[in-house]
PDB file with SEQRES, HELIX, SHEET and CRYST1 records, atoms N, CA, C and O in Angstrom:
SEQRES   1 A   79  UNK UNK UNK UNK UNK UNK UNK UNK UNK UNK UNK UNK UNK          
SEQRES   2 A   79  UNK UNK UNK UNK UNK UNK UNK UNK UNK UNK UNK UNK UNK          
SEQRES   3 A   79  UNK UNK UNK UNK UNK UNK UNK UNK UNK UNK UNK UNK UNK          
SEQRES   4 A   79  UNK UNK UNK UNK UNK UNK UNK UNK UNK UNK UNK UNK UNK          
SEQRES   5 A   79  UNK UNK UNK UNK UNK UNK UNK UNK UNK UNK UNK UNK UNK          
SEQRES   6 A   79  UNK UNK UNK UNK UNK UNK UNK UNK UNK UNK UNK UNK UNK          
SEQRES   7 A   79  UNK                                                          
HELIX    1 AA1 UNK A    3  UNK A   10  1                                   8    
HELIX    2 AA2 UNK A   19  UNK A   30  1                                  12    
HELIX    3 AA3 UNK A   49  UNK A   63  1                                  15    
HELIX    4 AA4 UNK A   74  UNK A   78  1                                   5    
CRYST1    1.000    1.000    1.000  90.00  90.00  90.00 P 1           1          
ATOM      1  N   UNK A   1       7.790  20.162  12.968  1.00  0.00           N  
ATOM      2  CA  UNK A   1       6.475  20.772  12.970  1.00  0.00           C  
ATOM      3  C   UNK A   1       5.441  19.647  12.887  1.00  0.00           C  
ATOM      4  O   UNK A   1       5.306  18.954  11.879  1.00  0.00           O  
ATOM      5  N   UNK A   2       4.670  19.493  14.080  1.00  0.00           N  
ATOM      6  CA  UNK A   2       3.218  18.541  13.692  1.00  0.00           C  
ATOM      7  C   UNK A   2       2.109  18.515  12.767  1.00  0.00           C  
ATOM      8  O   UNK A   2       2.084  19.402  11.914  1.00  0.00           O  
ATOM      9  N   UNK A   3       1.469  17.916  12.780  1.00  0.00           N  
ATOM     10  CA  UNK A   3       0.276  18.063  12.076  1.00  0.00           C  
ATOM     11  C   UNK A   3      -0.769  19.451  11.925  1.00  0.00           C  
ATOM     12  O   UNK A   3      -1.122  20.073  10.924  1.00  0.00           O  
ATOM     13  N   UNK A   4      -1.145  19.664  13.638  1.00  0.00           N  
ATOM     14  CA  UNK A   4      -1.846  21.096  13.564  1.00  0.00           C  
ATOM     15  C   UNK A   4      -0.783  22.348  13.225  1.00  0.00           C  
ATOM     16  O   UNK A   4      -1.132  23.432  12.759  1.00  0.00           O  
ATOM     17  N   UNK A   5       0.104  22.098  13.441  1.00  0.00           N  
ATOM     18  CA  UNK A   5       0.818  23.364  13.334  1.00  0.00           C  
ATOM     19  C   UNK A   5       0.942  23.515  11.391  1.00  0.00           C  
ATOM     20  O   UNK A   5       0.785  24.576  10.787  1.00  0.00           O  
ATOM     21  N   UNK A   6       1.208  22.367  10.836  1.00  0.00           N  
ATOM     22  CA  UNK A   6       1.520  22.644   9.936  1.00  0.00           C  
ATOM     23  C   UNK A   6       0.060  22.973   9.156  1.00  0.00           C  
ATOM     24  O   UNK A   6       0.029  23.839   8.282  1.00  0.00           O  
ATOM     25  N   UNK A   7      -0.852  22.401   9.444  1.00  0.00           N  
ATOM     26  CA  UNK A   7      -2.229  22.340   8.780  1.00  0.00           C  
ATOM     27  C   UNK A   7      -2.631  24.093   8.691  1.00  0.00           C  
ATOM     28  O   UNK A   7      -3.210  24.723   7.806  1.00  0.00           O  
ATOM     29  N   UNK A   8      -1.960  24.600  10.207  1.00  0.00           N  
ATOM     30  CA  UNK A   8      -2.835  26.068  10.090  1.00  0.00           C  
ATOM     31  C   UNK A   8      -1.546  26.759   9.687  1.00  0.00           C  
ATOM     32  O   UNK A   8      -1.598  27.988   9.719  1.00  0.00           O  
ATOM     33  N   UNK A   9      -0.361  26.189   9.302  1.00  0.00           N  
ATOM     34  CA  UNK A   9       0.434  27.434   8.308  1.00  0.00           C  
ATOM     35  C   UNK A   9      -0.284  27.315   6.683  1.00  0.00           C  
ATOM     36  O   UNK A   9      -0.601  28.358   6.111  1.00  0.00           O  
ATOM     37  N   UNK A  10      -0.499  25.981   6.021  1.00  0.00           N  
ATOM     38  CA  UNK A  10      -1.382  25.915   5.072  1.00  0.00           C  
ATOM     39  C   UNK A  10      -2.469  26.835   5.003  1.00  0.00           C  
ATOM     40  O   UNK A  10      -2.677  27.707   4.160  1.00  0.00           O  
ATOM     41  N   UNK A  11      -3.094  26.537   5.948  1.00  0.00           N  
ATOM     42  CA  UNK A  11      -4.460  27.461   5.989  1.00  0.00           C  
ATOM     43  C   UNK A  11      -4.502  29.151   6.224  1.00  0.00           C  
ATOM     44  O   UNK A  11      -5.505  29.840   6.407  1.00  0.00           O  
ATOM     45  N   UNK A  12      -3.532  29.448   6.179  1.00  0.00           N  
ATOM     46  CA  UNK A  12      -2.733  31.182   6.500  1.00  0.00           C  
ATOM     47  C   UNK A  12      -2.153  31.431   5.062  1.00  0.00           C  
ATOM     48  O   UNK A  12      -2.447  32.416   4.385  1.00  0.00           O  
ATOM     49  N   UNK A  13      -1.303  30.438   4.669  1.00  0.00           N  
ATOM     50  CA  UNK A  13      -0.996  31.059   2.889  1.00  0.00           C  
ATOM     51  C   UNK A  13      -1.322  30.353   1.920  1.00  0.00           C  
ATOM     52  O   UNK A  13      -0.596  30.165   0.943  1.00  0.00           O  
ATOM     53  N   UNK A  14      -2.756  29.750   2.120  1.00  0.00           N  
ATOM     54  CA  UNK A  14      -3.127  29.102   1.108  1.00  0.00           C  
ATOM     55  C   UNK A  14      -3.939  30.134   0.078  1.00  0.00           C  
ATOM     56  O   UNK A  14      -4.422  29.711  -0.973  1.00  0.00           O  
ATOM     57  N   UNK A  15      -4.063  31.834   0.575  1.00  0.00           N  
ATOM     58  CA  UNK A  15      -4.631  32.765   0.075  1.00  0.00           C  
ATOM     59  C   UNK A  15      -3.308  33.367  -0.709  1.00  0.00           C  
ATOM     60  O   UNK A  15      -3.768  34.092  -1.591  1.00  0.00           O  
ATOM     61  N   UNK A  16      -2.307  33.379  -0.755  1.00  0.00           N  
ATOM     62  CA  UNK A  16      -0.936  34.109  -0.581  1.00  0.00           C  
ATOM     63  C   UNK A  16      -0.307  33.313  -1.945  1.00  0.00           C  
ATOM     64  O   UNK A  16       0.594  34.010  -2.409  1.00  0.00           O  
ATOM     65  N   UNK A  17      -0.481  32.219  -2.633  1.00  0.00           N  
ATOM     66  CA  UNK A  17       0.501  31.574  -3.547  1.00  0.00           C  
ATOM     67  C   UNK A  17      -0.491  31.673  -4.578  1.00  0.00           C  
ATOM     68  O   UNK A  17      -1.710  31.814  -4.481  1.00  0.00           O  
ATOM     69  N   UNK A  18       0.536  31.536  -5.962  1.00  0.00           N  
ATOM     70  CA  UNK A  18      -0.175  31.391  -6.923  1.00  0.00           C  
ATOM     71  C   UNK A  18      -0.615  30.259  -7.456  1.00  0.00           C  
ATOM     72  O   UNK A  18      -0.359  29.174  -6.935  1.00  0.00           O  
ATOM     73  N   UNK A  19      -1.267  30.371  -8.460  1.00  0.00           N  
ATOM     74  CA  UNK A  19      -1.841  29.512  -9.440  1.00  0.00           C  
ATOM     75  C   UNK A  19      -1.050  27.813  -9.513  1.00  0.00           C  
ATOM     76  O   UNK A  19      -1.246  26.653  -9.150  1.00  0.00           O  
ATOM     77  N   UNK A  20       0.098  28.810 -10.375  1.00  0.00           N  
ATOM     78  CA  UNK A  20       1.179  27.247 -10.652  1.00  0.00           C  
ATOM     79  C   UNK A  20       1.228  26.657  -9.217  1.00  0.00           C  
ATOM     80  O   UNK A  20       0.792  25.517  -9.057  1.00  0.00           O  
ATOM     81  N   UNK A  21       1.844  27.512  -7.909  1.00  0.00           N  
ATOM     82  CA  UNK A  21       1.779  26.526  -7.368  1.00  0.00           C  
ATOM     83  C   UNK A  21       0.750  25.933  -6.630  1.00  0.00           C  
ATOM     84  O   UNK A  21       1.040  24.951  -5.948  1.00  0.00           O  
ATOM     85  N   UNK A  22      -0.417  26.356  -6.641  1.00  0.00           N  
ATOM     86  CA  UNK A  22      -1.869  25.570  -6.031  1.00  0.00           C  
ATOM     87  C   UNK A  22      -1.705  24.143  -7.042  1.00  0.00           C  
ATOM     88  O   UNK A  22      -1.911  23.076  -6.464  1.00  0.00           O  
ATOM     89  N   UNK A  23      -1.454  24.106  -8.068  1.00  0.00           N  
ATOM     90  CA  UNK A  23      -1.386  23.289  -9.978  1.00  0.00           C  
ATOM     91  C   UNK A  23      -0.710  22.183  -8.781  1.00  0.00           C  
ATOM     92  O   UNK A  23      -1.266  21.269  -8.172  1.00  0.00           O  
ATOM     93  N   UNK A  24       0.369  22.555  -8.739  1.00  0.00           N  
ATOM     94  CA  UNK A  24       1.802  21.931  -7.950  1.00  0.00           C  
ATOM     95  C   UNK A  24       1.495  20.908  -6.983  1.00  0.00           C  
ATOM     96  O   UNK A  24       1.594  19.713  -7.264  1.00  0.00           O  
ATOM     97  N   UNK A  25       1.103  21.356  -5.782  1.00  0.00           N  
ATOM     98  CA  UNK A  25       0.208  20.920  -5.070  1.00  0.00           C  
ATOM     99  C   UNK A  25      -0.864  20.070  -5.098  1.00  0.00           C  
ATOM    100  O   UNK A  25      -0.825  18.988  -4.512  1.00  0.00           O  
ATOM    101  N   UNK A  26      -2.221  20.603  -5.979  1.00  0.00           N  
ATOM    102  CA  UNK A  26      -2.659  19.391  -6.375  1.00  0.00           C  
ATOM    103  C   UNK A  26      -2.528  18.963  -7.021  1.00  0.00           C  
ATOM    104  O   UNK A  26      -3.477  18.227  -7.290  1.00  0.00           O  
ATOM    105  N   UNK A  27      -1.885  18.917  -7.537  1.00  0.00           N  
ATOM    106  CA  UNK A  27      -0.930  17.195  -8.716  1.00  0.00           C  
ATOM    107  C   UNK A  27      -0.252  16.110  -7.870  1.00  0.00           C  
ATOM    108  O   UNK A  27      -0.085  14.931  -8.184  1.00  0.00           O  
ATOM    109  N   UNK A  28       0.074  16.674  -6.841  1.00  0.00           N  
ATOM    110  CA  UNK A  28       0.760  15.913  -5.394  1.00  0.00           C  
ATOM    111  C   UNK A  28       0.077  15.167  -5.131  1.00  0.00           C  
ATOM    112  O   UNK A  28       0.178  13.959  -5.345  1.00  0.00           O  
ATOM    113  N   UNK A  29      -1.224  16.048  -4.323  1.00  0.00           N  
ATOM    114  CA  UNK A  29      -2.241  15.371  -3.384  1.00  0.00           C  
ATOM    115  C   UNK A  29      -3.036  14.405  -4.134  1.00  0.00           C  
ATOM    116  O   UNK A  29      -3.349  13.327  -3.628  1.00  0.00           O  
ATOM    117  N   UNK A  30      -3.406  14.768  -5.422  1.00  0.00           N  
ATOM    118  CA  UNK A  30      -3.343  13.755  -6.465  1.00  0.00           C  
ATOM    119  C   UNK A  30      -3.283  12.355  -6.425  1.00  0.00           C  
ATOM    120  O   UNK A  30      -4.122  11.464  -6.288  1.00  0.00           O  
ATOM    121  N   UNK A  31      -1.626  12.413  -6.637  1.00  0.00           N  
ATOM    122  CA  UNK A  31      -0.973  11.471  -7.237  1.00  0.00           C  
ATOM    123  C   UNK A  31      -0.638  10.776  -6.214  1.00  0.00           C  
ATOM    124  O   UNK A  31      -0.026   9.749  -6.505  1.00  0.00           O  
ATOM    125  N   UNK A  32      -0.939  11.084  -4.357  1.00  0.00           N  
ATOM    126  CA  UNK A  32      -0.681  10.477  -3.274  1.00  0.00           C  
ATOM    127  C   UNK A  32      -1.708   9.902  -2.948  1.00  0.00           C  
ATOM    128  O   UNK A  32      -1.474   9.100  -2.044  1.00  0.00           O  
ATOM    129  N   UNK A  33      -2.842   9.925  -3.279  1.00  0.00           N  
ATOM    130  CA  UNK A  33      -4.272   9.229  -2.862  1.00  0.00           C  
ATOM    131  C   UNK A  33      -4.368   8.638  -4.420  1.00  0.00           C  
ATOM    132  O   UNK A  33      -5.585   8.468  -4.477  1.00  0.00           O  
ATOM    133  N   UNK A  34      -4.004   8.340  -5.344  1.00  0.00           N  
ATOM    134  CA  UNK A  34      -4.263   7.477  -6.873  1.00  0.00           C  
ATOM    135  C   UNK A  34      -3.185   6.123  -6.591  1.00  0.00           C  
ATOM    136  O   UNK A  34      -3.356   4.940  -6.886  1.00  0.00           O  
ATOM    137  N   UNK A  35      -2.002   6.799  -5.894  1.00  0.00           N  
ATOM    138  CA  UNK A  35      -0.913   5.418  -6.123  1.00  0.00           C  
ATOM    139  C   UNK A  35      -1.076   5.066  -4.715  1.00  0.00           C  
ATOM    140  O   UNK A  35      -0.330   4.122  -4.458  1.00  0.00           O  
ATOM    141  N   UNK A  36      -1.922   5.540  -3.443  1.00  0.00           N  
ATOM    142  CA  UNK A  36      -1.947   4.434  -2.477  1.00  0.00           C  
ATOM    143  C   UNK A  36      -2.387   3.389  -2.405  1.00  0.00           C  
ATOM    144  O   UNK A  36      -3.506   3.040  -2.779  1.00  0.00           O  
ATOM    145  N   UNK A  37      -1.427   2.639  -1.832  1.00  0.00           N  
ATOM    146  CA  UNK A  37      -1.398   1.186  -1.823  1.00  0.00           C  
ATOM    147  C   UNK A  37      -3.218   1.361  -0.679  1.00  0.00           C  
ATOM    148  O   UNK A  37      -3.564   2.234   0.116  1.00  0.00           O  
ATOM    149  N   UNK A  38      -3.900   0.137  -1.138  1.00  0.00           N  
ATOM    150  CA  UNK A  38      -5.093   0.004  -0.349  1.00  0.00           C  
ATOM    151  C   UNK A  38      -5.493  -1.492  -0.515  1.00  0.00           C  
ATOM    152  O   UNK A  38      -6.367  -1.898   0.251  1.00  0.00           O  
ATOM    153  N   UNK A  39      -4.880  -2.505  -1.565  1.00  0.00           N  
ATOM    154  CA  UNK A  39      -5.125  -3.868  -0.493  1.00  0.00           C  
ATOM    155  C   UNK A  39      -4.512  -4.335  -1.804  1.00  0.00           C  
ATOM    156  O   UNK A  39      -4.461  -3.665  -2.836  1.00  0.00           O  
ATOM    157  N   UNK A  40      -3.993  -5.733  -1.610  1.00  0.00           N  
ATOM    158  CA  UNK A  40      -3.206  -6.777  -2.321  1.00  0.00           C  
ATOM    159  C   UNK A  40      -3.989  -8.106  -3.313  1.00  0.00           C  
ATOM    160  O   UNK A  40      -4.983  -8.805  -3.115  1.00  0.00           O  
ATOM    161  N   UNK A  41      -2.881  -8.013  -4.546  1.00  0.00           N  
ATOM    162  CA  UNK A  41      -3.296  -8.509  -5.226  1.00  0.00           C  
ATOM    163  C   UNK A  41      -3.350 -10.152  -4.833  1.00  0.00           C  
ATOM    164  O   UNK A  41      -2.615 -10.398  -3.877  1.00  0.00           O  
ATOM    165  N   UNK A  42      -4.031 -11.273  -5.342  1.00  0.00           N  
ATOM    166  CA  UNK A  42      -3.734 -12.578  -4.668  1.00  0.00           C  
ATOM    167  C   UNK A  42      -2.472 -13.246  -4.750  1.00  0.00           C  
ATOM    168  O   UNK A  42      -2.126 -14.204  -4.058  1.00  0.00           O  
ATOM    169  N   UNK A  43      -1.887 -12.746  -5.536  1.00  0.00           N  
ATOM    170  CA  UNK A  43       0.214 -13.157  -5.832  1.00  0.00           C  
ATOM    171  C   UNK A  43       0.827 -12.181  -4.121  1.00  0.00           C  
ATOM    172  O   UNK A  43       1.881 -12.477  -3.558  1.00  0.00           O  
ATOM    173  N   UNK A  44      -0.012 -11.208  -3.679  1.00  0.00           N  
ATOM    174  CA  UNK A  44       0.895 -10.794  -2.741  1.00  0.00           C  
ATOM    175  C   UNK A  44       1.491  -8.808  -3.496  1.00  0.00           C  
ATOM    176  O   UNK A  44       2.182  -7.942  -2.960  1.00  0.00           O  
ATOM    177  N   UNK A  45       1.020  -8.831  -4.421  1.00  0.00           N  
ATOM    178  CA  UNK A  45       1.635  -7.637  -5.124  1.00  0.00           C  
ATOM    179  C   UNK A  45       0.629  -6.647  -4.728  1.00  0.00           C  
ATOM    180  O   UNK A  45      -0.564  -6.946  -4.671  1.00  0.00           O  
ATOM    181  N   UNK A  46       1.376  -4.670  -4.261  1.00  0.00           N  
ATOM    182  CA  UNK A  46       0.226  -4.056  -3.967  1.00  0.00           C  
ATOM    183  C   UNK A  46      -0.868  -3.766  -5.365  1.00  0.00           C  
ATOM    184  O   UNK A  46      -0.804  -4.078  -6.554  1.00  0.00           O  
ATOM    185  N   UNK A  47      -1.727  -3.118  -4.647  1.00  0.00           N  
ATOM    186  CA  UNK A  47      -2.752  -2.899  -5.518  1.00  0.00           C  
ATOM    187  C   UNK A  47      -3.150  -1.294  -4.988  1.00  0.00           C  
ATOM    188  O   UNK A  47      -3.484  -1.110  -3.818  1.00  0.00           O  
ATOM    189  N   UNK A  48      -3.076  -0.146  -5.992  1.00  0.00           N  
ATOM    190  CA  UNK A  48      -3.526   0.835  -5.716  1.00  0.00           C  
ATOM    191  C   UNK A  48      -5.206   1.554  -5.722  1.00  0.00           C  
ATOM    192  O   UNK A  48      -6.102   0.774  -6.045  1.00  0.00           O  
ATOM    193  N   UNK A  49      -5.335   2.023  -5.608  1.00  0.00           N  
ATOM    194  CA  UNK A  49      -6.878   2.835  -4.933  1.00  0.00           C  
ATOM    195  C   UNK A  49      -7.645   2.588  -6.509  1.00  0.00           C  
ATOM    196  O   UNK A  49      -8.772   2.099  -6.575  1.00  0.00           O  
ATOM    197  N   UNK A  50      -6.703   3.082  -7.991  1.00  0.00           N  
ATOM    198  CA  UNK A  50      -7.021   3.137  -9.373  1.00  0.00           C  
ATOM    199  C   UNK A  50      -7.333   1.310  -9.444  1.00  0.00           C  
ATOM    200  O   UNK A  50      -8.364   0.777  -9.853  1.00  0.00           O  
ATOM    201  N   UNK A  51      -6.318   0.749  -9.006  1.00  0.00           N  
ATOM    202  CA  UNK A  51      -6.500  -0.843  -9.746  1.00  0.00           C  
ATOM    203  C   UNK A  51      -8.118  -1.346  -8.781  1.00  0.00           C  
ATOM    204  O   UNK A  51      -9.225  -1.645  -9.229  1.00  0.00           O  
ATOM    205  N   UNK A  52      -7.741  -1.282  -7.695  1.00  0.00           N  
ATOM    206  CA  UNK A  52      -9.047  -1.623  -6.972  1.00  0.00           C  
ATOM    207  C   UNK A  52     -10.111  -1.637  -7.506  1.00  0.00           C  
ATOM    208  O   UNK A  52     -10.774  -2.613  -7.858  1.00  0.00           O  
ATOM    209  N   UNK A  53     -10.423  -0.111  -7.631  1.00  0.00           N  
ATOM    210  CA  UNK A  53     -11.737   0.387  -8.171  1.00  0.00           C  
ATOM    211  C   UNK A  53     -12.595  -0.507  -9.646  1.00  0.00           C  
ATOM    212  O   UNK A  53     -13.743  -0.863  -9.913  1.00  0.00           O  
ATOM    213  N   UNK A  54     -11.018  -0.575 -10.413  1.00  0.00           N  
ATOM    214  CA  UNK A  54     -11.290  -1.468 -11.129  1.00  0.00           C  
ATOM    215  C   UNK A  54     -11.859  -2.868 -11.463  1.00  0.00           C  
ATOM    216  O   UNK A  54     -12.712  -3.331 -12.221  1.00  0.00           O  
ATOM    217  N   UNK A  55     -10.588  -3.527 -10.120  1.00  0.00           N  
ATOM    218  CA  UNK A  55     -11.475  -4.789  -9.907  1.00  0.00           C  
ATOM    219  C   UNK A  55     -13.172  -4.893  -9.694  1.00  0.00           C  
ATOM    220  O   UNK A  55     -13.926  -5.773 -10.109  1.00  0.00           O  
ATOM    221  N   UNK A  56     -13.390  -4.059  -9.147  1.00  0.00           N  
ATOM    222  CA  UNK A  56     -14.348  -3.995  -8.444  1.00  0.00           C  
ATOM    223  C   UNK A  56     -15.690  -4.021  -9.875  1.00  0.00           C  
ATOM    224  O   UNK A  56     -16.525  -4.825 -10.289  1.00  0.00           O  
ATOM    225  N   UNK A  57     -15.217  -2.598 -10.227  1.00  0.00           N  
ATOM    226  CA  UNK A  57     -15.978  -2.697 -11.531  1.00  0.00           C  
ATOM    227  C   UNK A  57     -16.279  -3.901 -12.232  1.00  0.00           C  
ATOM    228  O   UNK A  57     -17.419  -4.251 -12.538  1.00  0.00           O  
ATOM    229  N   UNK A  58     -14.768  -4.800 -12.586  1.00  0.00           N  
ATOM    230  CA  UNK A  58     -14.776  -6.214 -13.328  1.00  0.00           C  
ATOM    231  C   UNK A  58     -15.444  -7.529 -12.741  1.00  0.00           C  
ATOM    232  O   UNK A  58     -15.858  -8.515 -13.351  1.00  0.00           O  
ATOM    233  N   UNK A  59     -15.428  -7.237 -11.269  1.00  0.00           N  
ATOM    234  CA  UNK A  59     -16.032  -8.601 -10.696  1.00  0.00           C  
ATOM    235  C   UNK A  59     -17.757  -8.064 -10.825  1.00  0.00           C  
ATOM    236  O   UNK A  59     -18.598  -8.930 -11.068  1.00  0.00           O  
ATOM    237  N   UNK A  60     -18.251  -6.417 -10.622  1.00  0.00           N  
ATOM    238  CA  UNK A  60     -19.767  -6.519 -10.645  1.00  0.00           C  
ATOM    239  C   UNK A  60     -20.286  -6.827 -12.229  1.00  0.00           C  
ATOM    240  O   UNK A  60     -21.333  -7.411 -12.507  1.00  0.00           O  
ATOM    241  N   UNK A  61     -19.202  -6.241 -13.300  1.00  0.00           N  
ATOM    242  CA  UNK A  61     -20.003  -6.717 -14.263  1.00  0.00           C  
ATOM    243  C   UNK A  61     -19.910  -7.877 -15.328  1.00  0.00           C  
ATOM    244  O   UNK A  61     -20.305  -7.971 -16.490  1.00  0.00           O  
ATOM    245  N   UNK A  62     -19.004  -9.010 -14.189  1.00  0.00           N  
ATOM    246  CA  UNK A  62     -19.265 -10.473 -14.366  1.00  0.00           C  
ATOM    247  C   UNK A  62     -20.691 -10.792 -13.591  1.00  0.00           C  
ATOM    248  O   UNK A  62     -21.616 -11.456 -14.058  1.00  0.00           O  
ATOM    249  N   UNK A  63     -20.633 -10.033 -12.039  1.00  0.00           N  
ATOM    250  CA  UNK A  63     -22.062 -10.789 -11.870  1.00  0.00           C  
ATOM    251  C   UNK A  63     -23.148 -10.462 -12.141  1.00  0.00           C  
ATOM    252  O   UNK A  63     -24.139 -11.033 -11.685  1.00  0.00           O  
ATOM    253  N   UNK A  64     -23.203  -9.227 -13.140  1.00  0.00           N  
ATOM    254  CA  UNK A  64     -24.126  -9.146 -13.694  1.00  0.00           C  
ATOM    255  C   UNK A  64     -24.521  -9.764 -14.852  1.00  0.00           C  
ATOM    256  O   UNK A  64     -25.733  -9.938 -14.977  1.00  0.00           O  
ATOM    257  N   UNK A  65     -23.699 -10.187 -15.848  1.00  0.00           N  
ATOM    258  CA  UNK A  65     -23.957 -11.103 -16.663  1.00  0.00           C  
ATOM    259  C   UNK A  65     -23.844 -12.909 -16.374  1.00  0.00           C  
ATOM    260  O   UNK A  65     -23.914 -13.686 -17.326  1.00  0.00           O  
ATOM    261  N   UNK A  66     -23.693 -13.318 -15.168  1.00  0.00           N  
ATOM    262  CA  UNK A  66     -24.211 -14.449 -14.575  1.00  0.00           C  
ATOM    263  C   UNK A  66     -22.689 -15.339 -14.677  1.00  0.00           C  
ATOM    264  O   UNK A  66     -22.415 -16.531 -14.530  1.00  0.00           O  
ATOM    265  N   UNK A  67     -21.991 -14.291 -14.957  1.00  0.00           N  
ATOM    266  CA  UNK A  67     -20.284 -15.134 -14.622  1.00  0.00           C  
ATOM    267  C   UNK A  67     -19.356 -15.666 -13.794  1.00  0.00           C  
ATOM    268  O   UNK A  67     -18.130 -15.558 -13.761  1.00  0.00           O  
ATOM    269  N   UNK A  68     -20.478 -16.515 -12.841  1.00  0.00           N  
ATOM    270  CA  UNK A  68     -19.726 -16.905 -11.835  1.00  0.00           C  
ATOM    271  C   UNK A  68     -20.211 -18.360 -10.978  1.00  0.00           C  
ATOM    272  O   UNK A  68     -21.392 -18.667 -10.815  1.00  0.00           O  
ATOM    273  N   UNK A  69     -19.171 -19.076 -10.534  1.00  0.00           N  
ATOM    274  CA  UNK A  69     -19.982 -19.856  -9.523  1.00  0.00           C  
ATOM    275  C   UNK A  69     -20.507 -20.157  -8.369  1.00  0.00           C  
ATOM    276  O   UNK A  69     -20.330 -19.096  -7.771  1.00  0.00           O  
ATOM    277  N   UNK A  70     -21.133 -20.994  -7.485  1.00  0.00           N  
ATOM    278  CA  UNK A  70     -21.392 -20.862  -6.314  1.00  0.00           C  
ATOM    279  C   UNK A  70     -20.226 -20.781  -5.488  1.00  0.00           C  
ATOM    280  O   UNK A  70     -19.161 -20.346  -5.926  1.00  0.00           O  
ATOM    281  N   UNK A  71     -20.410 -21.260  -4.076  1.00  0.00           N  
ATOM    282  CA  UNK A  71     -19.140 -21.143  -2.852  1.00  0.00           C  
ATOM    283  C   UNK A  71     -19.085 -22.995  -3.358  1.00  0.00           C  
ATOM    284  O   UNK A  71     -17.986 -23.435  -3.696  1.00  0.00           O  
ATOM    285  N   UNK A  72     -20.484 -24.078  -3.367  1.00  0.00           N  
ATOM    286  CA  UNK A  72     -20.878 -25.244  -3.698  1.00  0.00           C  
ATOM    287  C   UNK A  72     -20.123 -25.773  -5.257  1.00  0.00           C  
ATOM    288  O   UNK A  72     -19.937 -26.934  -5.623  1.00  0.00           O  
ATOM    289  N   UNK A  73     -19.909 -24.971  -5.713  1.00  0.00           N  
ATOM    290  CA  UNK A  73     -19.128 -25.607  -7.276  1.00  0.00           C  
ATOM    291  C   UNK A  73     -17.902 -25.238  -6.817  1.00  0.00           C  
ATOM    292  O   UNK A  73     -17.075 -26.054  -7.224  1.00  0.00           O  
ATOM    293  N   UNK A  74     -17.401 -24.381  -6.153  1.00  0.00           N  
ATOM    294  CA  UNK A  74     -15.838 -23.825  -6.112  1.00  0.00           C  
ATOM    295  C   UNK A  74     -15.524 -24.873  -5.372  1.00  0.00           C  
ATOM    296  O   UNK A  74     -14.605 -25.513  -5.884  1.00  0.00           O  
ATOM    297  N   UNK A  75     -16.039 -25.455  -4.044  1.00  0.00           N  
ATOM    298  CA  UNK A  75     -15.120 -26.323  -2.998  1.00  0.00           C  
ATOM    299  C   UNK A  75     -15.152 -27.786  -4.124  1.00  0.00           C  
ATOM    300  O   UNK A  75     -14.098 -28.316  -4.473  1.00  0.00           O  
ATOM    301  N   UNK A  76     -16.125 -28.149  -4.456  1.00  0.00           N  
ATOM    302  CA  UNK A  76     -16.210 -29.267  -5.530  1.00  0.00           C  
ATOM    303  C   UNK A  76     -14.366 -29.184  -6.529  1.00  0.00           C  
ATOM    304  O   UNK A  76     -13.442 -29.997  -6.557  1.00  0.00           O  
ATOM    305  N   UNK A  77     -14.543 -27.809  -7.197  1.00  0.00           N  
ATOM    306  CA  UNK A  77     -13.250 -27.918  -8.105  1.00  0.00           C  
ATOM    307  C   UNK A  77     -12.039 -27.987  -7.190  1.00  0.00           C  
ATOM    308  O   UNK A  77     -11.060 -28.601  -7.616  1.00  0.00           O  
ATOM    309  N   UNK A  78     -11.983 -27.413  -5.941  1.00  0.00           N  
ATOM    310  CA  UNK A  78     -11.175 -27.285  -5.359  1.00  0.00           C  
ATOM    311  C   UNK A  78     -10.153 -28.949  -5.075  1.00  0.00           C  
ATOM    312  O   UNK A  78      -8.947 -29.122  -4.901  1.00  0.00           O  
ATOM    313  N   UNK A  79     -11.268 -29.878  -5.138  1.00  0.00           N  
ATOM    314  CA  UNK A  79     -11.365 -31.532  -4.689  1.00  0.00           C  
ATOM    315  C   UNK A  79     -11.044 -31.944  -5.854  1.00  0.00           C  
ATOM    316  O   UNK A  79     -10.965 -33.151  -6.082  1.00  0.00           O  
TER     317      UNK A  79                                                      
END                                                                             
């Protein structure tokens, strides 16, 4: 079964099931968009959609408190 076919059997008994299993379901869909892999750590290890977000958080609120150096000091340490 493809994609459309299966999308519009969803969409036909998504009126028809109960509770627990709607629960069921989205705990799935969930837990399939939280643990996708969406880009790599610098060792090479994945990194999911949750860790990302995080980084992200941690690198803006280093540069908001002025925690960081230029591209000009990094190639310097690099030498």
């Amino acid at each position: 079964m493809g994609t459309v076919e299966l999308r519009e059997k969803w969409k036909k008994s998504i009126k028809t099931v109960d509770v627990r299993f709607l629960q069921m379901v989205d705990a799935l869909y969930e837990g399939y968009f939280k643990n996708e892999i969406v880009a790599h750590h610098p060792d090479g290890t994945p990194m999911t959609r949750q860790e990302y977000k995080t980084a992200i958080d941690v690198a803006e609120a280093q540069i908001d408190k002025g925690d960081f150096i230029s591209a000009e000091e990094f190639e310097r340490e690099e030498n």
